[in-house]
C-alpha positions as CSV (number, residue, x, y, z in Angstrom):
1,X,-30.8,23.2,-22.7
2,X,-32.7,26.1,-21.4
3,X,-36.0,24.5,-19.9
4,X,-34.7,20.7,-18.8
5,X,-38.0,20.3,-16.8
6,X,-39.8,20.3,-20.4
7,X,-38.2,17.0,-21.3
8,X,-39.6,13.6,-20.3
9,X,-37.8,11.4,-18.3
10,X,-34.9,10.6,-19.5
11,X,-33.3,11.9,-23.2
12,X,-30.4,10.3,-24.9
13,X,-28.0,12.2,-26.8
14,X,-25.2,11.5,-29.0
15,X,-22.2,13.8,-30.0
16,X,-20.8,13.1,-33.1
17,X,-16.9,14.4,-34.7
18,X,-16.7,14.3,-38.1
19,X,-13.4,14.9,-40.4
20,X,-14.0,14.0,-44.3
21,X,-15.5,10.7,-44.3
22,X,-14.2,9.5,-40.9
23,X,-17.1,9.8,-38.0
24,X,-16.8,9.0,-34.3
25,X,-19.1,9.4,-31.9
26,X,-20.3,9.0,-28.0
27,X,-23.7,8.8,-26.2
28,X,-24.8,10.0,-22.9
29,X,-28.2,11.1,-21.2
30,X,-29.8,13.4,-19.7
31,X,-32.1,13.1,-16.6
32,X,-35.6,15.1,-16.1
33,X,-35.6,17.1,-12.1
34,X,-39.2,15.1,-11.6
35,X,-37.3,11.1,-12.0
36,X,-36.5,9.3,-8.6
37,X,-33.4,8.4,-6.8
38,X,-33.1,4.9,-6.3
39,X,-31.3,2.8,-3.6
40,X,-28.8,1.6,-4.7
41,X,-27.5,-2.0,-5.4
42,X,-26.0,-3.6,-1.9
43,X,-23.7,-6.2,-1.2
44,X,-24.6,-9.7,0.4
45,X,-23.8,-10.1,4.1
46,X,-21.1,-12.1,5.4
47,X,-20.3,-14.5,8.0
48,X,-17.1,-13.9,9.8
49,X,-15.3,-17.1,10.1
50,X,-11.9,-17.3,12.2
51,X,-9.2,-17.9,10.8
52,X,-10.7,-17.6,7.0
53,X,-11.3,-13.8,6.4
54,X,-8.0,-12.1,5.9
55,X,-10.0,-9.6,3.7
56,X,-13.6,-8.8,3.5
57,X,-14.5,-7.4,0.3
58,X,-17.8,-4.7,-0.9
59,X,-19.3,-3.2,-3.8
60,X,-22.1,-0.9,-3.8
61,X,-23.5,0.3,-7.3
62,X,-25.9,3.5,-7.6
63,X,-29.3,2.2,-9.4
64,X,-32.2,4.1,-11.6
65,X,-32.1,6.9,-14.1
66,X,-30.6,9.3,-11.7
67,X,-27.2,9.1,-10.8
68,X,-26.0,10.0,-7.1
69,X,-23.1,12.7,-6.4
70,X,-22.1,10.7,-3.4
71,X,-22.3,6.9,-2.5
72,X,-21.1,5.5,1.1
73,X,-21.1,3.0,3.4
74,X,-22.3,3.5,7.2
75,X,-21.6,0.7,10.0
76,X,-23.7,1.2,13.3
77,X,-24.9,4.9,12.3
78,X,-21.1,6.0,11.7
79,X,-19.8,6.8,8.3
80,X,-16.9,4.7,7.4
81,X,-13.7,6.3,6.4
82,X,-10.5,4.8,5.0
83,X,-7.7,4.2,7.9
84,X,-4.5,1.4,8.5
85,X,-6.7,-1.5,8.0
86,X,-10.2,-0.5,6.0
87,X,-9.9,1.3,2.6
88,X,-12.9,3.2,0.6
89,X,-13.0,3.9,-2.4
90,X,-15.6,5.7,-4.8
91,X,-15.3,5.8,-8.4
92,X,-17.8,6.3,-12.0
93,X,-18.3,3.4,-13.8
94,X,-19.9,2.5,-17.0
95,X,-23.5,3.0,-16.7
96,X,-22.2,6.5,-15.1
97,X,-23.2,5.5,-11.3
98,X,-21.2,6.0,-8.7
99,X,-20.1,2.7,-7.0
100,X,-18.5,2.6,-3.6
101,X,-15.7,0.1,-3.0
102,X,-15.3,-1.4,1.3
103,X,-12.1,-3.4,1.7
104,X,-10.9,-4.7,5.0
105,X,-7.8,-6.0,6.1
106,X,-7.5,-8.6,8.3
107,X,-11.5,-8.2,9.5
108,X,-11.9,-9.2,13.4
109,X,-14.9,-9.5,15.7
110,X,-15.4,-5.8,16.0
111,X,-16.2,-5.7,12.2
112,X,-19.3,-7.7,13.1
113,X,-22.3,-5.5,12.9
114,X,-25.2,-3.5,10.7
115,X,-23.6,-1.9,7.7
116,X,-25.7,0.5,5.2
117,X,-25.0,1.9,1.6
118,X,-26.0,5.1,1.2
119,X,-26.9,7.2,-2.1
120,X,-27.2,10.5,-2.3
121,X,-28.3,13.7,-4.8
122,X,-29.0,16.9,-3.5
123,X,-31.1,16.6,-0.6
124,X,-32.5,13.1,-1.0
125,X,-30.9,9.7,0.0
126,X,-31.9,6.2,-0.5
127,X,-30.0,3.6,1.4
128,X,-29.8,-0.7,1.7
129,X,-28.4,-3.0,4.1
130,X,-25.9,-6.1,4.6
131,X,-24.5,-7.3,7.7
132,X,-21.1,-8.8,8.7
133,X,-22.1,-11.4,11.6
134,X,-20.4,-14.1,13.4
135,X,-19.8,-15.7,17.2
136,X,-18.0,-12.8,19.1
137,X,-18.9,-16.2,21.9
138,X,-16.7,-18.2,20.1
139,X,-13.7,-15.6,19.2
140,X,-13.9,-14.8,23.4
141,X,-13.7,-18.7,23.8
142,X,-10.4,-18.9,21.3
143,X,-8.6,-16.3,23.4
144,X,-9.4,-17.4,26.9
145,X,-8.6,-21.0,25.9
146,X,-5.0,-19.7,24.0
147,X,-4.5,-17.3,27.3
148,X,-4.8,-20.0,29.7
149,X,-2.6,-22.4,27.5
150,X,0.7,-23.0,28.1
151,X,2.4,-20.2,26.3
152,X,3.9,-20.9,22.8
153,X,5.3,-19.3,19.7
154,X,3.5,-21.0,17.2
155,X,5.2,-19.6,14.1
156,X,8.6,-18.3,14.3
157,X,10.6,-16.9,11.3
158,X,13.5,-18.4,8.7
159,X,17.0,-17.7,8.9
160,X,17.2,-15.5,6.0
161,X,20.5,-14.5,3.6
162,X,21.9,-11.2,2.8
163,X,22.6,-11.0,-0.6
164,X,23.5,-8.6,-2.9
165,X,21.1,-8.2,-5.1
166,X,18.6,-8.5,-2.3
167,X,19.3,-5.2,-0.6
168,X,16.6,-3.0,-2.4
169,X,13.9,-5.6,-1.4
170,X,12.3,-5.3,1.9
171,X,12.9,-8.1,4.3
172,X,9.9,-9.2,6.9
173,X,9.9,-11.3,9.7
174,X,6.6,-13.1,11.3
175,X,6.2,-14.6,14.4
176,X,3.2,-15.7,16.4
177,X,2.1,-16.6,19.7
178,X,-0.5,-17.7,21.5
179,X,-2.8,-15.1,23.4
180,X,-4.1,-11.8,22.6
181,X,-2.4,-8.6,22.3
182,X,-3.9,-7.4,25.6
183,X,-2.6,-10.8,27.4
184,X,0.5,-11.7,25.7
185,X,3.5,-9.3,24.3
186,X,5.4,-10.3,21.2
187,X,8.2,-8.6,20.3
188,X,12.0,-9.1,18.6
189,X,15.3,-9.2,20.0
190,X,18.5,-8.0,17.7
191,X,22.0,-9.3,19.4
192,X,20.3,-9.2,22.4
193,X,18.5,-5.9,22.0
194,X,14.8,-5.4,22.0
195,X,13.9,-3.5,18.8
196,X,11.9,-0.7,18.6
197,X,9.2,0.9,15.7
198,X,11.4,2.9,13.6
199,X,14.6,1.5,14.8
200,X,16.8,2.4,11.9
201,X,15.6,0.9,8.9
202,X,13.5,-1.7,11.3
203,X,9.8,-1.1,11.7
204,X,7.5,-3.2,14.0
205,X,3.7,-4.2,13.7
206,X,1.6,-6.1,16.1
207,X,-1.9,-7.3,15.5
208,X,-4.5,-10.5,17.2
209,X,-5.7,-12.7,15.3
210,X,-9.2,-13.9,15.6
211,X,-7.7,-17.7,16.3
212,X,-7.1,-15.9,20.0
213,X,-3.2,-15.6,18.7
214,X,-0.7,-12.2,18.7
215,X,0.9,-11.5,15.5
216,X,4.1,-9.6,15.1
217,X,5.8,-8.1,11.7
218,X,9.2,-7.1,11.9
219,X,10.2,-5.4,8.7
220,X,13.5,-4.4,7.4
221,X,13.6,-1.6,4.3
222,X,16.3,-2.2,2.3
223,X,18.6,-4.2,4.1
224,X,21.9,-4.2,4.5
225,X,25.0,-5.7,6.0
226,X,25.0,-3.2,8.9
227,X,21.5,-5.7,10.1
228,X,23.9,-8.9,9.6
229,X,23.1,-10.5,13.1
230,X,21.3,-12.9,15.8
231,X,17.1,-12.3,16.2
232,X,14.9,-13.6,18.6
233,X,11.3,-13.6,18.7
234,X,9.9,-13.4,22.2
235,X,6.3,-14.0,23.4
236,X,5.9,-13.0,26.7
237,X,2.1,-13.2,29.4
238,X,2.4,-12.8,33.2
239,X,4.2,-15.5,34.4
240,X,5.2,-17.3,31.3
241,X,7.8,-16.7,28.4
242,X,8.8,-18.3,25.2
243,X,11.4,-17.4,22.1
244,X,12.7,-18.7,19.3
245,X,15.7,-17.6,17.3
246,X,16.5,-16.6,13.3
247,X,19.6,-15.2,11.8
248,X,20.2,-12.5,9.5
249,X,23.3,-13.2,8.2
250,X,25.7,-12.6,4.6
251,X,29.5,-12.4,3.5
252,X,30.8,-8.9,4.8
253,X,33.6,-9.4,3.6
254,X,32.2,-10.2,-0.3
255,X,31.2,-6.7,-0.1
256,X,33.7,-4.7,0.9
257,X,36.3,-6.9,-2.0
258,X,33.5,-5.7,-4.5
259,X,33.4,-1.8,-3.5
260,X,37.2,-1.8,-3.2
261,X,38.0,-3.5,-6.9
262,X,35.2,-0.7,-8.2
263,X,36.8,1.9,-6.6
264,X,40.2,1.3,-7.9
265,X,39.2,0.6,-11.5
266,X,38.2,3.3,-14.4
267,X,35.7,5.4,-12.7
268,X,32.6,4.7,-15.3
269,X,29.1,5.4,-15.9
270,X,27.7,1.6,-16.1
271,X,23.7,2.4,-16.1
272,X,22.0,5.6,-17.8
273,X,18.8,6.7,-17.9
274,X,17.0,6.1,-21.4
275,X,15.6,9.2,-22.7
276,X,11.5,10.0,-22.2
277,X,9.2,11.5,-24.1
278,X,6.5,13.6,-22.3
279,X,2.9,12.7,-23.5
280,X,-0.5,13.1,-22.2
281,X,-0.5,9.4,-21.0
282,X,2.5,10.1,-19.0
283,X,3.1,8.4,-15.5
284,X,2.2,10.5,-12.4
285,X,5.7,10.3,-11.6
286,X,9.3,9.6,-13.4
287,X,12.0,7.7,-12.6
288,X,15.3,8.1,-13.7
289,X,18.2,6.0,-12.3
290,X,22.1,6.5,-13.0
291,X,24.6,3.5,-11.7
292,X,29.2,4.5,-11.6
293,X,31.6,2.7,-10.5
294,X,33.2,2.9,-6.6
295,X,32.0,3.4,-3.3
296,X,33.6,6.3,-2.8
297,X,32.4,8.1,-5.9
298,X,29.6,10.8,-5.9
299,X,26.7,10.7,-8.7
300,X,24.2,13.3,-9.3
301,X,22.0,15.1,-11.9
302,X,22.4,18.5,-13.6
303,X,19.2,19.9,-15.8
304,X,19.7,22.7,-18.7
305,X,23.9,22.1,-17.3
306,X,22.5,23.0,-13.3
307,X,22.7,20.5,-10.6
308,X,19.2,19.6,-9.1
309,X,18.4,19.7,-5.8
310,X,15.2,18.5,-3.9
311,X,12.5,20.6,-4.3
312,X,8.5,20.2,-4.5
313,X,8.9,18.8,-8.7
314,X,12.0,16.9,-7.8
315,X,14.0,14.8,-5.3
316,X,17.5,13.3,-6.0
317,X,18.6,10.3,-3.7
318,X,21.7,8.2,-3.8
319,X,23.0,4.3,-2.4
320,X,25.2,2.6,-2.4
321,X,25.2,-1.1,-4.0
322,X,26.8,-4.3,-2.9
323,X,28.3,-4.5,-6.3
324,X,30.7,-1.6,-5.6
325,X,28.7,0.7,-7.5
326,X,26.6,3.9,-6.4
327,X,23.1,4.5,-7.6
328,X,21.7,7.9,-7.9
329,X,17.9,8.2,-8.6
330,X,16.0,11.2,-9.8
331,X,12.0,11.5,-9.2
332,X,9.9,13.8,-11.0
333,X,6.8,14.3,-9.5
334,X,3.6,14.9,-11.9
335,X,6.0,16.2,-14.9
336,X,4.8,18.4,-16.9
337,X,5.9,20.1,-20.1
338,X,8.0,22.7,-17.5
339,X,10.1,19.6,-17.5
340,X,11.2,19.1,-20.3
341,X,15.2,19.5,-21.6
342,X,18.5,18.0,-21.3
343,X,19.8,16.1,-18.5
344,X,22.6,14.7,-17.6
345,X,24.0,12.4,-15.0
346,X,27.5,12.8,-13.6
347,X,30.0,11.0,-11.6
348,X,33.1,12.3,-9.9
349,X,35.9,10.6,-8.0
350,X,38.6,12.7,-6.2
């Protein structure tokens, strides 16, 4: 189209593929320079309730003939950006407007305030408003009262079993207390140890709550019988202290029978991965996971007859199973038709 500005407002078009008497076709449009950006469609506001918001949801939609290249949301003149607890996200949709997606996790009293949807193309923006409110007096009322409370844990975890087949799920642990973070610490104990963020396969989170209570997540990645043991939760505020106890606990022994009996039998290959043809559709990333008998037995990949080792297209990692049995798992990031061959997984045992 050499001279767009000659057209009227808006011109619909329709692109049509034709092979012997089969036709398909699709539709789109095409905007004149001289139509308007319009502001775009905004969200209702919210009332922040205590203790009834764990996520605060918001969709803004680009409006008019004119679609905008960027749509955004602004709280208190600041552009928002994604981060640990708020996530943005900006995608096309049908009528071929940007919409803008605002998710919050766990919203508190510092969400409350002014927020704005912006729309912009080229130079020109159009914006709307919504507001998150609430009674910051009431949420300061909540923690004074909890901090001036006798101190109590309020929710302390369950004793939790170590199976087998539970070790590639994640185990987490709550516990809550009365009292903000800023007045009150909470924090776990393992065999009498206080446990640290990244302690090993132990990772620790601590949030308030906008009852005026502290929050805190102990999570365990994969675990296994090396975290069999005594916990404690423990809330502690200047002067006062309370804890409660859990257990982590499973049959050591059960597992150690299991890997001995599989490393004594016929060293075998008890899981392969299927073969997988590469398509357009194809995942963003492939799996591929190879189980053999016996803890002591080593299990890895070879491509085109060469061993694979880590590298920017594909990682190799390897565990070991309650069962007795090692797992290796190949990833292949983005495949691509580079990929493609034969493959083979391999166990050896001395």
């Amino acid at each position: 189209i050499t001279d767009p500005s000659s057209m009227g407002v808006i011109e619909n078009y329709r692109c049509l593929a034709v092979r012997g008497s089969r036709t398909t076709s699709c539709s789109f449009a095409v905007s004149s320079s001289t139509a308007a950006l319009t502001a775009p469609l905004c969200p209702a506001s919210v009332k922040l309730t205590a203790g009834r918001n764990s996520h605060l949801n918001f969709t803004c939609t680009g409006a008019g003939q004119v679609a905008a290249t960027d749509v955004y949301f602004v709280l208190n003149g600041q552009r928002i950006a994604s981060s640990s607890d708020t996530l943005v996200n900006v995608r096309t949709v049908e009528s071929g407007q940007l919409q803008a997606d605002l998710s919050i996790t766990n919203p508190t009293y510092a969400d409350i305030g002014s927020y704005q949807c912006v729309a912009v193309r080229g130079n020109t923006s159009k914006s709307c408003s919504f507001t998150v409110w609430g009674s910051v007096v009431d949420a300061l009322a909540a923690s004074a009262a909890a901090s001036t409370a006798e101190l109590q844990i309020t929710s302390c975890p369950a004793s939790f079993k170590l199976a087998p087949a539970a070790r590639s799920v994640d185990a987490q642990f709550v516990c809550t207390a009365e009292g903000l973070p800023g007045d009150t610490e909470v924090y776990f104990l393992w065999n009498n140890t206080k446990i640290s963020d990244s302690s090993g396969n132990m990772t620790l989170r601590s949030t308030g709550l906008d009852s005026g209570h502290t929050q805190a997540t102990l999570t365990i990645k994969g675990p296994t019988f090396a975290n069999i043991g005594e916990y404690q939760c423990v809330a502690k505020r200047t002067g006062r202290s309370a804890s409660c106890s859990f257990t982590v606990w499973g049959s050591v022994l059960d597992a150690l029978a299991a890997s001995a009996a599989a490393s004594a039998a016929e060293l075998q290959i008890t899981s392969c991965p299927a073969s997988v043809r590469l398509g357009a559709a194809s995942k963003p990333t492939a799996k591929f996971t190879c189980t053999a008998t016996g803890q002591e037995t080593a299990v890895y990949f070879l491509w085109n007859n060469v061993q694979i080792v880590d590298n920017s297209n594909m990682s190799v990692s390897s565990s070991w199973l309650e069962s007795g049995h090692v797992q290796a798992t190949l990833m292949i990031k983005t495949p691509t038709f580079a990929n493609i061959g034969d493959y083979k997984c391999v166990a050896k045992r001395a």
